[in-house]
N, C-alpha and C positions, 0 to 999 in steps of 0.2 A: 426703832432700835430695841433690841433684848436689853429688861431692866436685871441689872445685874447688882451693880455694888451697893448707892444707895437706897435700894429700895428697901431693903427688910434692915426693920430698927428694933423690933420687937421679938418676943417667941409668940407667932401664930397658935391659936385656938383651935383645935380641932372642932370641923361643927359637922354635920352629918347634910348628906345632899339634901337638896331643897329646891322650888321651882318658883321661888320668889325672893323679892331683893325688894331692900329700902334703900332710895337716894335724895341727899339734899345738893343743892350747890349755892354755892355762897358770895358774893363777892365782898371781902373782911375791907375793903378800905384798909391795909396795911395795919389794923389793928385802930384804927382811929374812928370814935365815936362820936360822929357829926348829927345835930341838934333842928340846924337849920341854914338855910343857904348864903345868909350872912358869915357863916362861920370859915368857907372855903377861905373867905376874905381873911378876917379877923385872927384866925386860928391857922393860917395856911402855914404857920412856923411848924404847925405839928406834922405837917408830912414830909419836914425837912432833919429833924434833930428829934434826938431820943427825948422820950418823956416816960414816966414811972407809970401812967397809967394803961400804957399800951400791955404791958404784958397781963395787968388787971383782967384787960379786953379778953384779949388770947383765951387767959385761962377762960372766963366766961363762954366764950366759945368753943372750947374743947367741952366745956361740959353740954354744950348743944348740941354738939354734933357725933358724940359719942355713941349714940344709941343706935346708927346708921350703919348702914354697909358698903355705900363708897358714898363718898363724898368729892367734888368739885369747888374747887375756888378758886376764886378772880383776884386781882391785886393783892397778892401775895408779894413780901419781900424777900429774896434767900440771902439778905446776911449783909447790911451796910451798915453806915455812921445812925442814921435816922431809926433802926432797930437794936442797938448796941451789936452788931452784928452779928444777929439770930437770924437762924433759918427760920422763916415761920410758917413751914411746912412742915420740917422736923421735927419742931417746937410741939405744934398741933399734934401730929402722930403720936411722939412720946406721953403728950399729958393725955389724950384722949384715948390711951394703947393699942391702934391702928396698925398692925402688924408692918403692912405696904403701904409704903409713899412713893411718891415721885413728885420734883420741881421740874418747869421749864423755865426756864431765863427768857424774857421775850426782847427784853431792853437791860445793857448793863451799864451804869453808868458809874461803873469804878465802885468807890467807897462810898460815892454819893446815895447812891438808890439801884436793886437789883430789881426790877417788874418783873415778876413771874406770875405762871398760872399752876395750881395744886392739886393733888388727887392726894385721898386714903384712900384703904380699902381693908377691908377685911378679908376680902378671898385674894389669892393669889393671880396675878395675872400673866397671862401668858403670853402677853407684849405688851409694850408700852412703845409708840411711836408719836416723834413728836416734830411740830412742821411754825416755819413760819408761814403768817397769811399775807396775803396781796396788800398793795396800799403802802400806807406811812410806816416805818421802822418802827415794831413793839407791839404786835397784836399776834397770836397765836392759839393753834390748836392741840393736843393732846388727842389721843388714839388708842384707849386703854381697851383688849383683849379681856374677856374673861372665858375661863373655858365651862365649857358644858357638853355633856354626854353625844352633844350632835355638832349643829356650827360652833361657831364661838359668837358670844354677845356681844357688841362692841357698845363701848361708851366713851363719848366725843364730849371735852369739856373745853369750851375757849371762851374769849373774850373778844366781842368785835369794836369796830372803830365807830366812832359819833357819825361821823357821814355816810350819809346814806351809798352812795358812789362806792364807795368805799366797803361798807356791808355785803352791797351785792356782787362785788366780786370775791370778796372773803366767803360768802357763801357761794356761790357759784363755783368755788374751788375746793370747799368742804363737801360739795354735794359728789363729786367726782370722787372723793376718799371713802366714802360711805357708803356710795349706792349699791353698792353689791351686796352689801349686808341685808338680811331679811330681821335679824334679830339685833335692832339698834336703840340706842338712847342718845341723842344728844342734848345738850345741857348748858347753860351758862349764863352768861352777862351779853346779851344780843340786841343791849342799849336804841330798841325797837320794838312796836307792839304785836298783836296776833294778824293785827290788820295789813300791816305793812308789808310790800309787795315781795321785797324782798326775801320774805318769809316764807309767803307763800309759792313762792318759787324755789326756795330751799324741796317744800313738801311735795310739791307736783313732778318735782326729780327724783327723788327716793321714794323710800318704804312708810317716812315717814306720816304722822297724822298732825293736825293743830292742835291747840289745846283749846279746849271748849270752857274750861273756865274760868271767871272774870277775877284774876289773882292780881294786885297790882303790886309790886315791889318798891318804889322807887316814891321819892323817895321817902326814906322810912318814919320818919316823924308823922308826916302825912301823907301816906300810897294815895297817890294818883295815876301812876305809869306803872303798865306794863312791858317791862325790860329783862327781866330776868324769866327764862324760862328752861324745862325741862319735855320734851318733846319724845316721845317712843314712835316705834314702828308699829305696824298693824298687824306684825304676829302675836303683839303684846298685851296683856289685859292691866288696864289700869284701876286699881283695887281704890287708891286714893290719893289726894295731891290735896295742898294746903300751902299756905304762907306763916309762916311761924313767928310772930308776934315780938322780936327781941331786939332791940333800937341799938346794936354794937356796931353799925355800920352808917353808911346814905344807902343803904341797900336791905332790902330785908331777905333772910334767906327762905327758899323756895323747895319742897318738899314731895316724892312719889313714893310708892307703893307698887310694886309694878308684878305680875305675874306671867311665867315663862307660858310656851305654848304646851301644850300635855304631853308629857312623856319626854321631856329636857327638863333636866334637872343641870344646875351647877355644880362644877366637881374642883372643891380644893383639897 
């Protein structure tokens, strides 16, 4: 779809063209800052009903993710009982002053809980399309355009499902949305590691490359797993990639550097 109404919240920055871009992606756990896996238990009241420290979080992660040029996130809420019904994609944009946003709704369950997945961005895009994936009801993808002097860049940010069955058709249906693109990024919560077949079947279908290094996201008190990744094409030069140290989730968020091919530059 053309993002049209709510994407722009802010007044835009004029920046001058460039042929590189920084991206994180996140998955915020709705704002809820889990410790340890006792707590899903113990604590699971907190992904049901508001509490005062969620928007604490928020803020906390506006300031992290502020210094970036798009950003992706994973359980995202856009606006029920359990966030005092805040968009926390909105929320983010305004504090963090991200010109472009976009929500997807992946799962609505009324007042109860909105499951969405989230973009900023700083550059303007020049679409936004957005798909449900294969499998169990609540798992989707995002299709974020950006433009540049030649193709357009695309940046793919989803979340996929626990089961494996389940992954590789989700990706097996991501890969057919993509693969035409030479100038690609996708990105997200792919609750599976570099090893994982399914992955590498995502790569051998596209333009895409693996990620070569040993980043573990998951979860975040103590990374042992790698789940969460960012993944470029092979027209793209990867300048640097890191995990970033910040325990506001079960997720830690995940970070590139990424440099265009010579002579594309991005035009906002």
């Amino acid at each position: 779809m053309e993002f049209e109404e709510s994407l722009i919240t802010t007044d835009p920055v004029p920046r001058s063209a460039r042929n590189s871009l920084s991206l994180l992606s996140f998955n915020i756990q709705t704002g809820v800052d889990t410790k340890d896996f006792h707590e899903y238990v113990t604590k699971s009241w907190k992904h049901l009903l508001p509490l005062k420290e969620r928007i604490s979080n928020l803020n906390r992660i506006a300031d992290l993710v502020q210094t970036y040029d798009v950003v992706g996130l994973q359980e995202v809420d856009s606006g029920s009982l359990r966030t005092g019904f805040l968009d926390q994609t909105e929320y983010l944009a305004h504090r963090a002053r991200f010109p472009y946003w976009y929500r997807q709704v992946n799962r609505s369950l009324g007042k109860i809980a909105q499951h969405s997945n989230g973009v900023l961005s700083r550059i303007r895009p020049h679409t936004i399309d957005e798909h449900k994936l294969p499998g169990l009801r609540g798992r989707g993808a995002m299709l974020v355009e950006l433009p540049t002097n030649r193709e357009p860049l695309l940046v793919c940010i989803m979340h996929l499902a626990l089961g494996k069955r389940a992954r590789r058709l989700q990706l097996a249906y991501i890969s057919e949305l993509v693969k035409e693109y030479s100038q690609l990024v996708v990105m997200g919560d792919f609750n599976c590691g570099t090893d994982s077949r399914e992955l590498h079947e995502l790569v051998d279908s596209t333009h895409l490359k693996l990620p070569v290094e040993d980043l573990k996201t998951f979860p975040s008190w103590k990374p042992n797993r790698k789940f969460d990744h960012i993944l470029i094409s092979e027209s793209l030069s990867l300048q640097n990639t890191h995990v970033l140290e910040h325990t506001h989730s079960d997720h830690l968020p995940i970070c590139v550097e990424i440099k265009l091919p010579k002579g594309v530059v991005l035009e906002q």
